[in-house]
C-alpha positions in Angstrom: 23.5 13.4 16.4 21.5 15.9 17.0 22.3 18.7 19.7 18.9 19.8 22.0 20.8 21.4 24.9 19.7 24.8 24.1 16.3 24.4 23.5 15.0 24.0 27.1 16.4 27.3 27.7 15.4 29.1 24.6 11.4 28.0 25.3 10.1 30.9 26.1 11.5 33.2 23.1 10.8 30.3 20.9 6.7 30.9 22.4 6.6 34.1 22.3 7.9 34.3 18.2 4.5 31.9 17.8 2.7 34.3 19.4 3.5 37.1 17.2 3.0 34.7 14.6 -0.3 34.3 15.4 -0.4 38.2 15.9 -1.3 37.3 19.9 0.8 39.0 21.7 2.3 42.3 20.1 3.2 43.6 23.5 5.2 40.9 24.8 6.8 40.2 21.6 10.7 39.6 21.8 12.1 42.3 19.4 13.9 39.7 17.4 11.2 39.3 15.2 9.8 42.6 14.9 10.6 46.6 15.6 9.1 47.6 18.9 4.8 48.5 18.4 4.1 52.3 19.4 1.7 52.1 21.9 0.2 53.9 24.6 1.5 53.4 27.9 0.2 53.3 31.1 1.5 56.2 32.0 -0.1 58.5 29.4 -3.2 56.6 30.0 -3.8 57.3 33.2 -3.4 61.1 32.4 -6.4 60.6 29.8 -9.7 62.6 30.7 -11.7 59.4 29.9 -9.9 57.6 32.3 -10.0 59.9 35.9 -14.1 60.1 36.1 -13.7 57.0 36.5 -11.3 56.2 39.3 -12.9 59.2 41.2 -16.2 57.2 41.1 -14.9 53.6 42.0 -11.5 53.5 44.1 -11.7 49.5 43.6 -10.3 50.6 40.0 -6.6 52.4 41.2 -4.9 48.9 41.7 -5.5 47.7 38.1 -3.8 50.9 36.7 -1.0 50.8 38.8 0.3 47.8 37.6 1.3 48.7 34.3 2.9 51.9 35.5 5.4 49.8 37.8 5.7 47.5 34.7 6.7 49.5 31.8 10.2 49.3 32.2 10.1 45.8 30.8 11.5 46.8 27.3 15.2 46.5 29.3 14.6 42.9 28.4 13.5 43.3 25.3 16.4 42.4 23.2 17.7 43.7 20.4 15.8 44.5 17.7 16.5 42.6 14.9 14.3 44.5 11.9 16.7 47.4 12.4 20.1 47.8 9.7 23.2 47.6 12.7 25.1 50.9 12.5 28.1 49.6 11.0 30.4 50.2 7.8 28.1 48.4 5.4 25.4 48.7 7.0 23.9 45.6 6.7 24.3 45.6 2.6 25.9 42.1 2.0 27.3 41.8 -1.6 28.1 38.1 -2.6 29.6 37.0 -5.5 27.8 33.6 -6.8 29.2 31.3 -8.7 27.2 27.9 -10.7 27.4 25.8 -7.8 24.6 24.5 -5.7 27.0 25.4 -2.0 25.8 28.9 -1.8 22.3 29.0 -3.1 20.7 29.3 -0.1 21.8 32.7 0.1 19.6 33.3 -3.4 16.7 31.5 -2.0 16.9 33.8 1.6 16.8 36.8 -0.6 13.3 35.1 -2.3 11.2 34.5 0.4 12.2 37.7 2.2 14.6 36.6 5.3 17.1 39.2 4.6 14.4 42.3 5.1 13.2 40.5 8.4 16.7 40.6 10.0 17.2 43.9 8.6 20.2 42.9 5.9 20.3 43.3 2.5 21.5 40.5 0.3 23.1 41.5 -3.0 23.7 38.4 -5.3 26.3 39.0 -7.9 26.5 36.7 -10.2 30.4 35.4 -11.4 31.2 32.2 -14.0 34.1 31.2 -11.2 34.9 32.1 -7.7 35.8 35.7 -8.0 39.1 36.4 -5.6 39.9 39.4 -7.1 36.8 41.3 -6.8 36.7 40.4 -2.8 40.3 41.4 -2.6 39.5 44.6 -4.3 36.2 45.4 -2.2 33.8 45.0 -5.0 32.1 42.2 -3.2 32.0 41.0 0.0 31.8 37.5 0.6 31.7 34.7 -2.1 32.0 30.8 -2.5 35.1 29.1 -1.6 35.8 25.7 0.1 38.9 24.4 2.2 41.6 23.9 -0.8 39.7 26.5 -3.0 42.0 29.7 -1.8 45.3 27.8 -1.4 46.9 29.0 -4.6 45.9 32.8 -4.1 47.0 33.4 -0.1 50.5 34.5 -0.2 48.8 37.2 -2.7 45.2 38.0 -0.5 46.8 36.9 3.2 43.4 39.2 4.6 41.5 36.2 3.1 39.2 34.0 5.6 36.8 31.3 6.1 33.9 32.5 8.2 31.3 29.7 7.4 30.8 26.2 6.5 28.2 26.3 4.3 27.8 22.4 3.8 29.7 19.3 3.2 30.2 18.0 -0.2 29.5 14.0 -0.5 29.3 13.7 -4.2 32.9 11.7 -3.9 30.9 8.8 -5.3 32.3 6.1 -7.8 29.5 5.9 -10.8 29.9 2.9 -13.1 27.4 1.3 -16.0 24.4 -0.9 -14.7 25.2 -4.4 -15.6 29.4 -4.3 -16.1 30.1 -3.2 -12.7 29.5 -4.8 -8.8 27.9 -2.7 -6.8 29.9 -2.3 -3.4 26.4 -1.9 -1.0 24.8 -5.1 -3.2 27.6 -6.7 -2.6 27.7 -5.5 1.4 24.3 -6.7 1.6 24.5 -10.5 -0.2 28.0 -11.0 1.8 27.2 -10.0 4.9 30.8 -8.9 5.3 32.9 -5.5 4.6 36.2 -6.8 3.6 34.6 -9.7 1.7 32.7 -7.0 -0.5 35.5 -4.4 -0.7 38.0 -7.7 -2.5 34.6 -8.3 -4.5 34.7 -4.5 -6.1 38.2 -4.8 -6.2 38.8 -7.5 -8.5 35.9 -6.0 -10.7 37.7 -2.5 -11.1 41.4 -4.6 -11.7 42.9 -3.2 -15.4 40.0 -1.0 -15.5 39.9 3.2 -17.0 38.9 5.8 -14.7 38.2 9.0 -16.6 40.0 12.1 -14.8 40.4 15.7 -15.9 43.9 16.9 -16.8 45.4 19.0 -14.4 42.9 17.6 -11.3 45.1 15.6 -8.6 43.7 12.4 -8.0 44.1 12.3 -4.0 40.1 10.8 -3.5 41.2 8.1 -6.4 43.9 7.0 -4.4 41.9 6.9 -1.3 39.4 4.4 -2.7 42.0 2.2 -4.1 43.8 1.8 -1.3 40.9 1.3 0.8 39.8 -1.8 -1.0 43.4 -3.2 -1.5 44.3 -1.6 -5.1 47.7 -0.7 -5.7 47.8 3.1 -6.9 51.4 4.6 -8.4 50.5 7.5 -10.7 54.6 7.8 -11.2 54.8 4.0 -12.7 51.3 3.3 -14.3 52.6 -0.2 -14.8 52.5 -1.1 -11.5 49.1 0.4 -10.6 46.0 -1.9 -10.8 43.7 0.5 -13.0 44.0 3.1 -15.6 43.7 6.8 -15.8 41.8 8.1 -19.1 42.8 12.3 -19.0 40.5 14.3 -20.8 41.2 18.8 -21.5 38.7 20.0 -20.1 35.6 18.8 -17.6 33.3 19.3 -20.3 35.5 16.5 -22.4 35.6 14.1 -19.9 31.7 14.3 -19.4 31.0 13.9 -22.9 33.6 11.1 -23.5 31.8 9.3 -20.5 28.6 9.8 -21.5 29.5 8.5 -25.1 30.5 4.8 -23.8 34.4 5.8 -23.4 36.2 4.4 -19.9 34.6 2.5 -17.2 34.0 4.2 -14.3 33.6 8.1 -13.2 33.9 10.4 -10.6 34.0 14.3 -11.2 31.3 17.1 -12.1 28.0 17.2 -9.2 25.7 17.7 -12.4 26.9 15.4 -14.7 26.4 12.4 -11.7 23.0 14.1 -10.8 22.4 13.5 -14.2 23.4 10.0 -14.8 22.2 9.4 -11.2 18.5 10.9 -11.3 17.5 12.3 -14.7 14.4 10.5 -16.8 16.7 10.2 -20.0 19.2 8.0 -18.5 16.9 6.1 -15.6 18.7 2.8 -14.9 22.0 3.0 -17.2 24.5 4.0 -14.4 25.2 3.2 -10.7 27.1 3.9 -7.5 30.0 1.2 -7.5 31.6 3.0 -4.4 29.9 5.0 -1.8 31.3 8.1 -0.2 32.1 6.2 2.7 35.1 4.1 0.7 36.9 6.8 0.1 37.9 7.9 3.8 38.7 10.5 5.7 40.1 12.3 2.5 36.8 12.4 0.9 35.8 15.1 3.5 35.8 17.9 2.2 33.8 21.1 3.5 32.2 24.5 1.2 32.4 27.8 2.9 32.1 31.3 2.4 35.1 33.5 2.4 35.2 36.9 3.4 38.3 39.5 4.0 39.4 40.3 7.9 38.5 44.0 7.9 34.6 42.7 7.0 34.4 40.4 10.1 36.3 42.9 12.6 33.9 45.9 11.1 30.6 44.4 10.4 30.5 41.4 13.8 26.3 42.4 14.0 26.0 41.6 10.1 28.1 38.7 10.7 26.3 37.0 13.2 23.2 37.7 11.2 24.7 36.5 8.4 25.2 33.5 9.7 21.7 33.1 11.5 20.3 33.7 7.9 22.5 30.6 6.8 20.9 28.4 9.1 17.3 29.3 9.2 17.6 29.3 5.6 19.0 25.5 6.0 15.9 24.5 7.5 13.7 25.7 4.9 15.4 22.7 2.4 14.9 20.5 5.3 11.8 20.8 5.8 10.7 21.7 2.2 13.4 20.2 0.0 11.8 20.2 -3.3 10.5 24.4 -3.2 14.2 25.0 -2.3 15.5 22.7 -4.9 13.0 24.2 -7.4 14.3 27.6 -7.2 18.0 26.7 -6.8 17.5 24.4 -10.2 16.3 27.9 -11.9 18.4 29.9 -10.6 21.6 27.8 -11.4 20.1 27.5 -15.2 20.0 31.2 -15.5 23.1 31.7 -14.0 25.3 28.4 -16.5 22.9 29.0 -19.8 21.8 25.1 -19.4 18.1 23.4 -18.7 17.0 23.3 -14.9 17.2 19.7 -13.3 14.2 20.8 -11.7 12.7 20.6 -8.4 13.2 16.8 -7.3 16.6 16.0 -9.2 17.7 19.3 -7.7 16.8 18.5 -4.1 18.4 15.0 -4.1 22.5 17.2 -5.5 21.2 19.0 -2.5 20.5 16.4 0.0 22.2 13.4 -1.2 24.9 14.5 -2.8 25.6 17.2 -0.3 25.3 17.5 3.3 23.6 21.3 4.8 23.6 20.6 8.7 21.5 22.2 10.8 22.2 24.8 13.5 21.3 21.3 16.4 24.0 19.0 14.5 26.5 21.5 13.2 28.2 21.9 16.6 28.5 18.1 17.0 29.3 17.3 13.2 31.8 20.0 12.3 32.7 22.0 15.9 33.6 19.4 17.9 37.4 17.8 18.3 38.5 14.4 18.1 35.3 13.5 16.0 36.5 12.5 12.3 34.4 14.8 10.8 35.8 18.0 12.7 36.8 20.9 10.3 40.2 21.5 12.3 41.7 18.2 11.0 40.0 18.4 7.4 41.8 21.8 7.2 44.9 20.4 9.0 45.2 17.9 6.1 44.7 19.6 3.2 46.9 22.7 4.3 49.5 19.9 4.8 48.9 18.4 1.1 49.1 21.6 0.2 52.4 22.1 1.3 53.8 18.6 -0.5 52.3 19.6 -4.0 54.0 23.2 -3.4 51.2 25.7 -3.7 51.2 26.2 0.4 54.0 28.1 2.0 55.9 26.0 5.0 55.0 29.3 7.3 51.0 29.6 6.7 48.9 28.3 9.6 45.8 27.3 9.0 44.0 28.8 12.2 44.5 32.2 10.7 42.6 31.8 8.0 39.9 29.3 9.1 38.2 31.2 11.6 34.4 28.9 11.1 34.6 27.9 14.9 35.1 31.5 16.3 31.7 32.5 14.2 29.7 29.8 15.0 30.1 30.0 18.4 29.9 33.3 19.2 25.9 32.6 17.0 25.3 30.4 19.7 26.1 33.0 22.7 22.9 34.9 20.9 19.8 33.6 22.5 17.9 36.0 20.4 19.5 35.0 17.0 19.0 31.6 18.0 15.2 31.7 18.7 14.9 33.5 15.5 16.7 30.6 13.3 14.4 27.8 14.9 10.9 30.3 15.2 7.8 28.7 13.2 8.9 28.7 9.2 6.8 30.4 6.5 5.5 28.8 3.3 8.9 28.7 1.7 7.7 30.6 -1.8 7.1 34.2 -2.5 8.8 37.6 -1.1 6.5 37.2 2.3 7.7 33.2 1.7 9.4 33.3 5.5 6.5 35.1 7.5 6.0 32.3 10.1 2.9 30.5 10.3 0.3 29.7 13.0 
């Protein structure tokens, strides 16, 4: 699913970025990688000494040194030079407020290896235990971590609020059960032959069975799943509802009551499955019963970065850079999933007091558990209507259960403060922002980590 059509026209940029890479062609470099060279022109050179005795002697020479005088005009099409801080409000300072989730870490890992500098931004990280509304309201930060239900309970107080990007897509809506008490649904899939035949198999093995759940959390993705595979779900008459809820206080409870043997099957905290997923001390004891794919269309469910109005309408050249720092940055875990996942797991240890998962177990939350499209398959994943995945009906639906559990006004539209497709188009219009994202990549480690290569 991957979207080539502006590659064909992007070649040349793309060639010359190599070239400066390979520090060949300083004089034809497009300025989106670099601030113009001071060099001599043509002009001053032909007003040299050194160069009249010369011409005087052999008129073949006078051609040659014409040329580049007719030429010189050339930096018209030279771009815009993106090593240069736009003149704007902030200019180009972005203050984010990070919280302990692996959604926004690219942000971190840009600011490592140096991207920032290169585009001529500044990327503050400010680091916050939850998702700090206040301070964005108040102008202490400027962007931070948010997702597509995140802001519905503060809007009618922040209405400047907005959703500017879509960082990734979260896929961690798995069902984790013990090895050995539980069918697996794609074992099943497999040995059957047949979907429906392996959905009633999973069913009948999770009939008068405990999920564990978090008090307070509403249990919309349960009730997806059990109504995909044909289980009855009625949280108003437990009774008459084919499994059991097990509520725990807190998030931390209901991990450590899991862990301990309590309940049967889990769903909840990205770590905690990374954990009984990928980590050496619990190799082989747990399982995915249900992949993401059998909870539906609910199950998507999209992180992004919120900023306030006044920022986007102020700051559009730090916004589109922004945003091509996003996506360059994407391709660095890509390509080189287990440096980024490396310096994410230390950086989310610093930031939550706990142990890094470390490089591998980090880079699977990343790319298993979570979904970081590239610039090629973001339009056609997330931009594009009447596809399942686009963000207009994720939104669309969760504005609308919003509105049923009360903590949405009848009177908010979504389209005012979901303004992701505006942004990421207007990226694309940028030829030069564009070669920059998909120019050569750089080692990935270090401050001089994204000085391309070749």
């Amino acid at each position: 699913m991957r979207n080539r059509w502006w590659k064909g026209t992007l070649l040349l940029a793309i060639l010359a970025m190599l070239a400066i890479a390979c520090g060949e062609a300083e004089e034809e470099a497009p300025a989106t990688t670099q601030a113009p060279q001071t060099t001599t022109t043509a002009a001053a050179m032909v007003e040299e000494e050194p160069m009249e005795e010369p011409m005087e002697e052999e008129a073949m020479e006078e051609e040659p040194m014409e040329e580049p005088m007719e030429e010189e005009p050339m930096e018209e099409d030279m771009g815009v030079d993106l090593t240069v801080p736009p003149d704007e409000p902030k200019g180009g300072v972005i203050r984010i407020g990070a919280t302990p989730s692996y959604d926004d870490r690219l942000w971190s890992y840009a600011a490592e290896i140096g991207m920032d500098a290169r585009i001529g931004l500044d990327l503050e990280i400010i680091p916050f235990v939850s998702i700090p509304y206040t301070q964005l309201q108040t102008d202490e930060i400027d962007m931070l971590f948010s997702c597509q239900i995140c802001y519905g309970t503060i809007i009618a107080e922040f209405p400047e609020y907005r959703n500017y990007l879509i960082t990734n897509q979260y896929q961690g809506f798995v069902l984790i059960g013990r090895a050995g008490q539980t069918v697996v649904y794609e074992e099943a899939l497999e040995r059957l032959g047949d979907a429906d035949a392996a959905k009633a198999e999973l069913a009948e093995s999770m009939r008068g069975k405990q999920f564990v759940k978090t008090e307070g959390f509403p249990t919309t993705f349960e009730r997806a799943l059990l109504e995909n595979i044909g289980l009855t779900f009625d949280p108003d008459d437990s009774a008459n509802q084919d499994v059991e809820f097990k509520y725990y206080p807190s998030m931390e409870a209901m991990n450590f009551g899991y862990l301990s043997g309590e309940a049967d099957y889990y769903t909840g905290n990205l770590s905690a499955q990374a954990r009984m997923l990928y980590s050496e001390e619990l190799a082989g004891e747990y399982v995915v019963a249900a992949p993401l794919e059998l909870f539906g269309a609910s199950a998507i469910l999209y992180s992004t970065e919120g900023v306030r109005a006044d920022w986007l309408e102020e700051n559009p050249e730090t916004v589109l850079r922004s945003l091509a720092i996003w996506y360059r940055a994407s391709r660095y875990l890509d390509e080189y999933p287990e440096i980024v996942g490396e310096f994410v797991g230390e950086e989310a240890k610093d930031q939550t007091g706990g142990t890094s998962l470390g490089g591998i177990v980090t880079s699977r939350i990343m790319t298993e558990l979570n979904y970081f499209p590239l610039l090629e398959d973001a339009k056609d994943y997330m931009f594009t209507p009447g596809e399942i995945t686009y963000f207009g009906n994720v939104v669309a639906e969760r504005f609308e259960a919003g509105r049923e559990e009360g903590y949405i006004a009848e009177d908010l539209d979504w389209q005012d403060y979901e303004v992701e497709e505006v942004w990421f188009n207007r990226l694309l219009e940028r030829e030069d922002l564009v070669a920059w994202i998909n120019a050569p990549l750089g080692t990935g480690v270090g401050p001089d980590g994204d000085v391309p290569q070749g």
